[in-house]
C-alpha distance (Angstrom), angle and dihedral (degrees) to the residues before:
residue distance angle dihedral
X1 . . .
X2 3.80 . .
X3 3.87 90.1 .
X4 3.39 93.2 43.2
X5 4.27 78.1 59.6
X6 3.53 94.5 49.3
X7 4.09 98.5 52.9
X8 4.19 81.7 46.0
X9 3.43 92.7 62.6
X10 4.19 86.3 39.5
X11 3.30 82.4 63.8
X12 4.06 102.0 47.0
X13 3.60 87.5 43.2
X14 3.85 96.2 61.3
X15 3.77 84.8 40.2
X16 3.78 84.1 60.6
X17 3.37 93.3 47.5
X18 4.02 96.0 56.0
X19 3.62 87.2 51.9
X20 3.63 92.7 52.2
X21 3.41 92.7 54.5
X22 3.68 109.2 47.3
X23 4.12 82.3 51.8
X24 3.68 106.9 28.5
X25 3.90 87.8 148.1
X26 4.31 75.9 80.9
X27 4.12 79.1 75.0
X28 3.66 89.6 70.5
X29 3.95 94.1 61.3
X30 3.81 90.9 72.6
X31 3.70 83.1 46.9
X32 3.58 103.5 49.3
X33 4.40 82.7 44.3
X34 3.77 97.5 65.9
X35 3.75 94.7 35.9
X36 3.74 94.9 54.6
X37 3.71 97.7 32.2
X38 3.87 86.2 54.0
X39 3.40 90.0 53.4
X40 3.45 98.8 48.2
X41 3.60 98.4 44.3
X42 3.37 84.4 53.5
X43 3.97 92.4 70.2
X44 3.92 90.4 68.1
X45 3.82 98.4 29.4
X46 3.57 97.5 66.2
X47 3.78 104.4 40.3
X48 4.21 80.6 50.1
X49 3.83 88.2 52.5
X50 3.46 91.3 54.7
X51 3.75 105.0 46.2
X52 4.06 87.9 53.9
X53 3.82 115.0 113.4
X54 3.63 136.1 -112.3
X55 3.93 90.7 -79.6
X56 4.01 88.1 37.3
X57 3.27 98.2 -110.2
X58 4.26 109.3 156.4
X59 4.31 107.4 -127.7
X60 4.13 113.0 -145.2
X61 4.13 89.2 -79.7
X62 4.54 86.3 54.9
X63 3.43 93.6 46.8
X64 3.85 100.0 44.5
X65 4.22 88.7 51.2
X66 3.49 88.0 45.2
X67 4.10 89.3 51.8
X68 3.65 84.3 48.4
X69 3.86 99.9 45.7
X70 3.68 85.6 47.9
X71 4.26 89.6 56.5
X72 3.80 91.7 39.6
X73 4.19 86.6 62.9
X74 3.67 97.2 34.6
X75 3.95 90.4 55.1
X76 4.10 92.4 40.4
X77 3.96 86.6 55.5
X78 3.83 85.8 43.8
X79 3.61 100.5 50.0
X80 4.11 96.4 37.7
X81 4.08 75.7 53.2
X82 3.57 93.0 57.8
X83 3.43 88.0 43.5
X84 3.64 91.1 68.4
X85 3.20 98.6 41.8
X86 3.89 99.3 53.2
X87 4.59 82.3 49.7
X88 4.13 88.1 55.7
X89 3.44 84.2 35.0
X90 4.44 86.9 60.4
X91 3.59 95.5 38.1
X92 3.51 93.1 56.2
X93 3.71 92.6 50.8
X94 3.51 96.7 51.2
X95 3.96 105.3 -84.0
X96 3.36 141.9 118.7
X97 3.87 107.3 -119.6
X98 3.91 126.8 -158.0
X99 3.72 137.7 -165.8
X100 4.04 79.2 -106.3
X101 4.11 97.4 45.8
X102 3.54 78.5 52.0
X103 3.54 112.5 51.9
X104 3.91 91.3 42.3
X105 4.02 88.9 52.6
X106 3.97 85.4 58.3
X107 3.87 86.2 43.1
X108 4.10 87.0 60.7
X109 3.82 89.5 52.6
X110 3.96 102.9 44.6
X111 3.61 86.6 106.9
X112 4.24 87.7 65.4
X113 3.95 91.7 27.4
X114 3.54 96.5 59.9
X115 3.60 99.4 54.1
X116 3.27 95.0 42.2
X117 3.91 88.0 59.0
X118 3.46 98.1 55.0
X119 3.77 84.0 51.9
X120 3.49 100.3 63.2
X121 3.78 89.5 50.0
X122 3.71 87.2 55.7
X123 3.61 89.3 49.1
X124 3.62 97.0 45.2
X125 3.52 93.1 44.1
X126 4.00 92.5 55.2
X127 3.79 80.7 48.3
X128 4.04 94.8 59.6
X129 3.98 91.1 45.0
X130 4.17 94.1 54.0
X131 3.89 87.0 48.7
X132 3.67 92.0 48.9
X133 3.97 95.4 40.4
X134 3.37 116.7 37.4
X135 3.91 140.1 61.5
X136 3.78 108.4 -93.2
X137 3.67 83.4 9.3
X138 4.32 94.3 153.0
X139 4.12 81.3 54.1
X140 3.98 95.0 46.6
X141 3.89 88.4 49.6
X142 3.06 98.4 38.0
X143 4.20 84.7 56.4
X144 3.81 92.3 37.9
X145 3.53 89.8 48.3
X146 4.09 101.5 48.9
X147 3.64 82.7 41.4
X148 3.98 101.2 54.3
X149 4.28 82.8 51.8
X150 3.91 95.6 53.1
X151 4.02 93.5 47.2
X152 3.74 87.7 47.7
X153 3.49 98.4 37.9
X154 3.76 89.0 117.9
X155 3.87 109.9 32.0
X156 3.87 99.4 104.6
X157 4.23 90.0 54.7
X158 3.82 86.8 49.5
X159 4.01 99.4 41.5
X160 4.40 88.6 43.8
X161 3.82 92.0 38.8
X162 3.90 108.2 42.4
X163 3.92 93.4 12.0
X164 3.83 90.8 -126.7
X165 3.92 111.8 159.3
X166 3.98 119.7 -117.0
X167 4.12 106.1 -95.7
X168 4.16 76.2 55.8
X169 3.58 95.2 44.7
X170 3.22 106.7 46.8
X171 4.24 88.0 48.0
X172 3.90 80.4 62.4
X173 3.36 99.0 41.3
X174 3.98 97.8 56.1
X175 3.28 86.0 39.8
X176 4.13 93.9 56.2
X177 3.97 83.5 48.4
X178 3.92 91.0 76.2
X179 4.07 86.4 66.4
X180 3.70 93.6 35.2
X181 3.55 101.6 37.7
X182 3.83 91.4 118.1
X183 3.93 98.1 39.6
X184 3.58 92.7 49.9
X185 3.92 99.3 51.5
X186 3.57 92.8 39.9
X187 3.96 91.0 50.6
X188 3.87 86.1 48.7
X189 3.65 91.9 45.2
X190 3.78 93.6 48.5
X191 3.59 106.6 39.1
X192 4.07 80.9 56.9
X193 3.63 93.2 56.8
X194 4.11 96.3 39.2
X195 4.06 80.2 52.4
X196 3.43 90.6 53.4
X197 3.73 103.2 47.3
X198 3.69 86.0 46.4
X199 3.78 92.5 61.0
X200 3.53 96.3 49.7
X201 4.06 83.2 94.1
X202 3.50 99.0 50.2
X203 3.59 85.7 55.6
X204 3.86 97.4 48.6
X205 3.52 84.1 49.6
X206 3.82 92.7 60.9
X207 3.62 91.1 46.9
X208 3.63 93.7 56.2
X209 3.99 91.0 44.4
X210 3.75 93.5 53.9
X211 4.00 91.6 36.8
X212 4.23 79.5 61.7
X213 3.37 103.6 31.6
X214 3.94 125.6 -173.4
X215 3.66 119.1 53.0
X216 4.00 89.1 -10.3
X217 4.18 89.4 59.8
X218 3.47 83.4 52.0
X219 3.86 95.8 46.9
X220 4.25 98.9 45.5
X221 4.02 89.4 33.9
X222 3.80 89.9 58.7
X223 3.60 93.6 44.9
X224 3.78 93.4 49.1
X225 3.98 81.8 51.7
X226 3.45 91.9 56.9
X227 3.49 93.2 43.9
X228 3.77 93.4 54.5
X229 3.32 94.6 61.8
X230 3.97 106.0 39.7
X231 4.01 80.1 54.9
X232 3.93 88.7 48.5
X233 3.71 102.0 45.0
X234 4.19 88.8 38.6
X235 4.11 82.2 58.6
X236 3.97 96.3 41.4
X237 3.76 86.8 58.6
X238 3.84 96.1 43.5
X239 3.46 89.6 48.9
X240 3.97 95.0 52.6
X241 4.04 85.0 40.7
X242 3.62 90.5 61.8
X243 3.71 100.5 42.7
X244 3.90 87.2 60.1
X245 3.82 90.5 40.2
X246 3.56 88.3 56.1
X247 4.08 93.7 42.8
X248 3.42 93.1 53.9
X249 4.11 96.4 57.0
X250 3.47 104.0 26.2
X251 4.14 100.2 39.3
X252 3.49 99.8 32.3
X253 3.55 94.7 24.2
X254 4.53 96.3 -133.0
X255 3.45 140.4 110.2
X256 3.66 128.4 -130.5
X257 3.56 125.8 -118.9
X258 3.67 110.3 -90.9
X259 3.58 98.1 20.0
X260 4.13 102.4 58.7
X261 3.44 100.2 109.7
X262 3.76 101.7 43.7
X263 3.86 88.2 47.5
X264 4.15 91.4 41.7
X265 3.83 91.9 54.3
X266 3.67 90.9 37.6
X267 3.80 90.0 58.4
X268 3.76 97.1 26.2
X269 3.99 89.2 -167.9
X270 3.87 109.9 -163.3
């Protein structure tokens, strides 16, 4: 049963992977998220920085624009996230999605993205207290955590695809993660190794720039920078790839065209 798990989500994967790369311009969305959530952030960051004290501790003012630096990021990720959902999301229903198709998709779903932001800084936030507060509290957030990302696993797919808000979405979503229990921790499971093995360059590179030193650190240290995040916004878009992937057959139970027989004998329903 658990194998048979493992070659489904195989199967998703490569499905993932095809959609990737007739639209790899969807790799730019993770791209485009840090950039310009950086940037914004940046707007309440550095006017917090400068308010702290002597000591550099943050008054009411620092603390509430680093609150709202720390929302402004969360809901760029989110959005640029939906983004890449709603471009799978086209290419699996017969489009041809682009980095602007995209971003105006997420633009018709603010109204479920934004919420859903400020959410997962709730959530995170609870997160950071248990750790700091309770016995064993690294373990218990660590749990809570890996737990909050399985249940939700599929709340952007359902908020972008049947504009349902959060509270909704994530009822669906843990629900969904009784069929896809296996899929879903296996995809989590291997996208964390495959992101792994794909930084093991990057970190030869390093080795080789500090080995040199001087302009040659410089050199293999900005390479392996590079590197990092090609490999990091390559997986961002695989991973939102294969939440819709997964949407589409197990929630609404059908198969894009182009992908049906990958996604038929990855599933192999009876």
């Amino acid at each position: 049963m658990f194998m048979d798990r493992i070659r489904n989500s195989w199967g998703l994967a490569k499905s993932s992977w095809e959609v990737l790369k007739k639209d790899k311009e969807l790799a730019l969305l993770p791209v485009m998220a840090f950039f310009i959530g950086i940037a914004a952030a940046a707007i309440f960051f550095v006017p917090a920085a400068l308010s702290a004290d002597d000591q550099g501790g943050l008054g009411g003012l620092g603390m509430l624009l680093v609150a709202v630096g720390v929302l402004v990021f969360t809901f760029t990720s989110v959005f640029f996230q939906g983004a890449l959902v709603h471009g799978a999301n086209e290419r699996l229903t017969g489009g041809d999605p682009t980095v602007s198709s995209a971003v105006k998709g997420a633009m018709g779903r603010v109204h479920r993205l934004a919420p859903w932001a400020l959410a997962v800084v709730t959530v995170n936030l609870i997160i950071r207290v248990l750790r700091e507060r309770l016995p064993l509290g690294n373990f218990i957030g660590a749990l809570a955590q890996g737990a909050w990302e399985v249940l939700t696993f599929l709340v952007m797919p359902i908020m972008i695809i049947e504009d349902l808000g959060p509270i909704d979405a994530v009822k669906k979503s843990s629900a969904y993660f009784k069929k896809t229990w296996g899929e879903n921790l296996a995809a989590r499971v291997g996208f964390g190794l495959l992101g792994i093995g794909l930084m093991i360059p990057a970190i030869l590179l390093i080795a080789v720039g500090i080995s040199l030193g001087g302009i040659g650190a410089v050199v293999f240290i900005a390479a392996a920078v590079v590197w990092i995040a090609v490999v990091s916004a390559g997986l961002a878009a695989l991973n939102a790839i294969f939440q819709t992937v997964l949407y589409w057959y197990v929630v609404q139970g059908t198969v894009a065209d182009g992908f049906g027989t990958e996604l038929e004998s990855a599933f192999g329903r009876k």
